[in-house]
C-alpha atoms as a printed R data frame, in Angstrom:
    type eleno elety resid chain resno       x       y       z
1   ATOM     1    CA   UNK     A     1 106.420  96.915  91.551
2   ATOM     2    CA   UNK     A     2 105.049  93.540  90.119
3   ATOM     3    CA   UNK     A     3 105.032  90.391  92.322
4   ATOM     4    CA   UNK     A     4 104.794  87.298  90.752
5   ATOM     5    CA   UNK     A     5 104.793  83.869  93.270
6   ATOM     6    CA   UNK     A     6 105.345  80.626  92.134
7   ATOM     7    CA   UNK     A     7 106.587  77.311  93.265
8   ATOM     8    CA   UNK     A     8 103.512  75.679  95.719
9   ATOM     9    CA   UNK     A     9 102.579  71.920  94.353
10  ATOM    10    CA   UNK     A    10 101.443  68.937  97.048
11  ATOM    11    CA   UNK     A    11 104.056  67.885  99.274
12  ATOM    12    CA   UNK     A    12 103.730  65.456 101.914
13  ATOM    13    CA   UNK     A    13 104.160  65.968 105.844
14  ATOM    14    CA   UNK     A    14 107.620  66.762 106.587
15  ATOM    15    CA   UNK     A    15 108.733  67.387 102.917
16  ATOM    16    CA   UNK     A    16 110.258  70.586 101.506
17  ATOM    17    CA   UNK     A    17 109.282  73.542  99.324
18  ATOM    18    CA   UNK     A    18 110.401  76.600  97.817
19  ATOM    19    CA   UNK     A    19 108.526  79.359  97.161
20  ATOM    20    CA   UNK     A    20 109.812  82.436  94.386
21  ATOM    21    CA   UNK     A    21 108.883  85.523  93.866
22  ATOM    22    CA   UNK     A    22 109.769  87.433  91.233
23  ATOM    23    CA   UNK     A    23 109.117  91.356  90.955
24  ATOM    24    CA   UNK     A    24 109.171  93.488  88.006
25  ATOM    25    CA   UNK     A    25 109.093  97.244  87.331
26  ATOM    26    CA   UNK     A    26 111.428  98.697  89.650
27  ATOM    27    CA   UNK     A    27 113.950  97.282  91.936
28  ATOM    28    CA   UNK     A    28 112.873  95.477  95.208
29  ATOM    29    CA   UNK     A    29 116.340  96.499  96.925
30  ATOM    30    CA   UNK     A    30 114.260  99.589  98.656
31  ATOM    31    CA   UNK     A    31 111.618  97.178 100.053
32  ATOM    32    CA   UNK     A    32 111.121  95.125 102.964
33  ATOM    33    CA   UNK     A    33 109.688  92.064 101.317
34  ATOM    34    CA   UNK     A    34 107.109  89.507 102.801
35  ATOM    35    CA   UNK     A    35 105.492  86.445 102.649
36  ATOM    36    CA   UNK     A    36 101.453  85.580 103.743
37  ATOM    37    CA   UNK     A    37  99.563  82.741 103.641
38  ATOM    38    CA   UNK     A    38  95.710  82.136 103.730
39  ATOM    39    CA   UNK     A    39  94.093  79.430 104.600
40  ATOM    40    CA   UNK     A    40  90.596  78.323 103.359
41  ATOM    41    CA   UNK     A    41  88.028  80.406 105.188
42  ATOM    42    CA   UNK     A    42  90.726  82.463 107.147
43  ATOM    43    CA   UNK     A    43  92.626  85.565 107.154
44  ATOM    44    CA   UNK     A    44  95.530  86.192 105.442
45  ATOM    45    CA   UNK     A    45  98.647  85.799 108.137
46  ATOM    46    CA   UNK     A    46 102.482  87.142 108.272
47  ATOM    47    CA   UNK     A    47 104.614  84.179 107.734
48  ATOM    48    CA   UNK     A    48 107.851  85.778 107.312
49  ATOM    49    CA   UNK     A    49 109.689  88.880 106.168
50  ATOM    50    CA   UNK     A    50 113.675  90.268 105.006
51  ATOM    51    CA   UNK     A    51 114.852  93.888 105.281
52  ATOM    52    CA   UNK     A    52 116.118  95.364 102.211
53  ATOM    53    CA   UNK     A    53 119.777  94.249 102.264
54  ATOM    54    CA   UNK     A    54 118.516  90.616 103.363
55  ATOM    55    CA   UNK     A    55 120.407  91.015 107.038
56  ATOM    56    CA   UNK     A    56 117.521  90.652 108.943
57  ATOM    57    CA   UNK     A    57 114.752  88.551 108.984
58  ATOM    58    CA   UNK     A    58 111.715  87.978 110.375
59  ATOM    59    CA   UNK     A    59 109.316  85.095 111.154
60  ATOM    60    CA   UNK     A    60 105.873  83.759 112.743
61  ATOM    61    CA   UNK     A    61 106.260  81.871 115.679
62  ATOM    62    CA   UNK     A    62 104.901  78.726 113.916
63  ATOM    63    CA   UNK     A    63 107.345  78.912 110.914
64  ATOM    64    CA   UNK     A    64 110.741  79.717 113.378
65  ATOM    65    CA   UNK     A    65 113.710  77.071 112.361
66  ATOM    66    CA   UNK     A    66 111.167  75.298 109.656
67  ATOM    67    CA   UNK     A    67 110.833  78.084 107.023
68  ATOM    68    CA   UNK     A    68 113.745  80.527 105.672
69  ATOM    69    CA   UNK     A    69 113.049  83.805 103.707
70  ATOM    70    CA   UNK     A    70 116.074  85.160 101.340
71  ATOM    71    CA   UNK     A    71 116.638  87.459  98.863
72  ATOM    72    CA   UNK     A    72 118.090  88.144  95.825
73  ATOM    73    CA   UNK     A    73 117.858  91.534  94.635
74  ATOM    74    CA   UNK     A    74 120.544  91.210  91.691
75  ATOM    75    CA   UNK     A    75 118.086  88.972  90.371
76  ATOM    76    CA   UNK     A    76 114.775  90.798  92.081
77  ATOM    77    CA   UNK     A    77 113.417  87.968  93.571
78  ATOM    78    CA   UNK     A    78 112.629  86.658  96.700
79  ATOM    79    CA   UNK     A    79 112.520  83.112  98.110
80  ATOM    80    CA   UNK     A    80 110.797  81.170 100.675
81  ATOM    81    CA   UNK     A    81 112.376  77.724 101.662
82  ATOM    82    CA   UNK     A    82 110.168  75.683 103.601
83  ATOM    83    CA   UNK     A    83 111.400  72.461 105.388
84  ATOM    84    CA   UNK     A    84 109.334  69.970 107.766
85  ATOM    85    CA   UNK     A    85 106.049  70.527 106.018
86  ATOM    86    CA   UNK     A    86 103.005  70.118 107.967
87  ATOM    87    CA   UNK     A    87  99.124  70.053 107.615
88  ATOM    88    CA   UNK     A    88  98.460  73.617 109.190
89  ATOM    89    CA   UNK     A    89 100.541  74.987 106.403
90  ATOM    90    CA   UNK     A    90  99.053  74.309 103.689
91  ATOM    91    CA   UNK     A    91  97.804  77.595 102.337
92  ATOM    92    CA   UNK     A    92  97.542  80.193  99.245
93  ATOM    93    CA   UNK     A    93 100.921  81.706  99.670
94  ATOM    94    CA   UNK     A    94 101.265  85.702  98.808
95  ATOM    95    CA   UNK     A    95 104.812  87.753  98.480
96  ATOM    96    CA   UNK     A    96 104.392  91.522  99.210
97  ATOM    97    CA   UNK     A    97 106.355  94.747  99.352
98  ATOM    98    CA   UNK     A    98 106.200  97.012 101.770
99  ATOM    99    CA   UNK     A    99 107.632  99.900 103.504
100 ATOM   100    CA   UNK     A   100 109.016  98.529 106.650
101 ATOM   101    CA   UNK     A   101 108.911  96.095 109.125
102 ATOM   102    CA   UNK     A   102 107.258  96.402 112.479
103 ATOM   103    CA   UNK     A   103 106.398  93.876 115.521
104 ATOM   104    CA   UNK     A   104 105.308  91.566 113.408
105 ATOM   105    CA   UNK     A   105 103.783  93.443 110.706
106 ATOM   106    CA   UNK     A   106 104.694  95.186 107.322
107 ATOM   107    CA   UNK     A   107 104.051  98.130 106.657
108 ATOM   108    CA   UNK     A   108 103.170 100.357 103.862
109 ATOM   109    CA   UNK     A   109 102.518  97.675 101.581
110 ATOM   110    CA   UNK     A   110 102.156  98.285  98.022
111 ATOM   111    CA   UNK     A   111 102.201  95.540  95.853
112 ATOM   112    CA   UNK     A   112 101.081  91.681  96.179
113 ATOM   113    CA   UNK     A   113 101.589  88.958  94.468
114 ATOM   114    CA   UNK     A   114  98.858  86.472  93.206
115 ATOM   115    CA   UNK     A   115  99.418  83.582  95.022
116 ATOM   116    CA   UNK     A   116 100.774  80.151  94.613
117 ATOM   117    CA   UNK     A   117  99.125  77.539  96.461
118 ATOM   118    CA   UNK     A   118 100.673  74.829  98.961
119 ATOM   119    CA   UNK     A   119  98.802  71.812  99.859
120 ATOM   120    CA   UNK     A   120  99.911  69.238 102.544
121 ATOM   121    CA   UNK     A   121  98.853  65.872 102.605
122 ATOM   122    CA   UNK     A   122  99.254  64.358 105.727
């Protein structure tokens, strides 16, 4: 599957965003699907993730009631909604697919996006 992301910009502290990713090739209904981020000069980090029929969902402590991952696999896309904004997020922001989910990793991941980049001005 392809993984396109889109939707960073500059946002001030405490504004919203919402992130899309759209996949291609085959159906993401099968996948657990993910969102990363990576900051300058760091690793790439889990920021959130949704099981295949979008029941459950996952998240980073540091994202928990700020940031909401959803799905739409009708459409084959995946969202990120990201509310109260702050400094630390600010990040190039990946979607994956992967296998499953597991204490706070996913697994078997297969495909990335390229990465759409958030900046936060404080």
């Amino acid at each position: 599957v392809q993984l396109q992301a889109s939707g960073g910009g500059l946002v001030q502290a405490g504004g919203s965003l919402r992130l899309s990713c759209a996949a291609s090739g085959r159906p993401i209904s099968r996948y657990v699907m993910g969102w990363f981020r990576q900051a300058p000069g760091k690793e790439r980090n889990f920021v959130a993730a949704v099981s295949g029929g979008g029941i459950s969902t996952f998240y980073t402590a540091s994202v928990k009631g700020r940031f909401t991952i959803s799905r739409d696999n009708a459409k084959n896309k995946v969202y990120l909604q990201m509310n109260s904004l702050k400094p630390e997020d600010a990040a190039v922001y990946y979607c994956a697919a992967g296998e499953r989910y597991y204490n706070g990793r996913i697994e078997g991941i297969g495909s990335w996006g390229q990465g759409t980049l958030v900046t936060v001005s404080s």
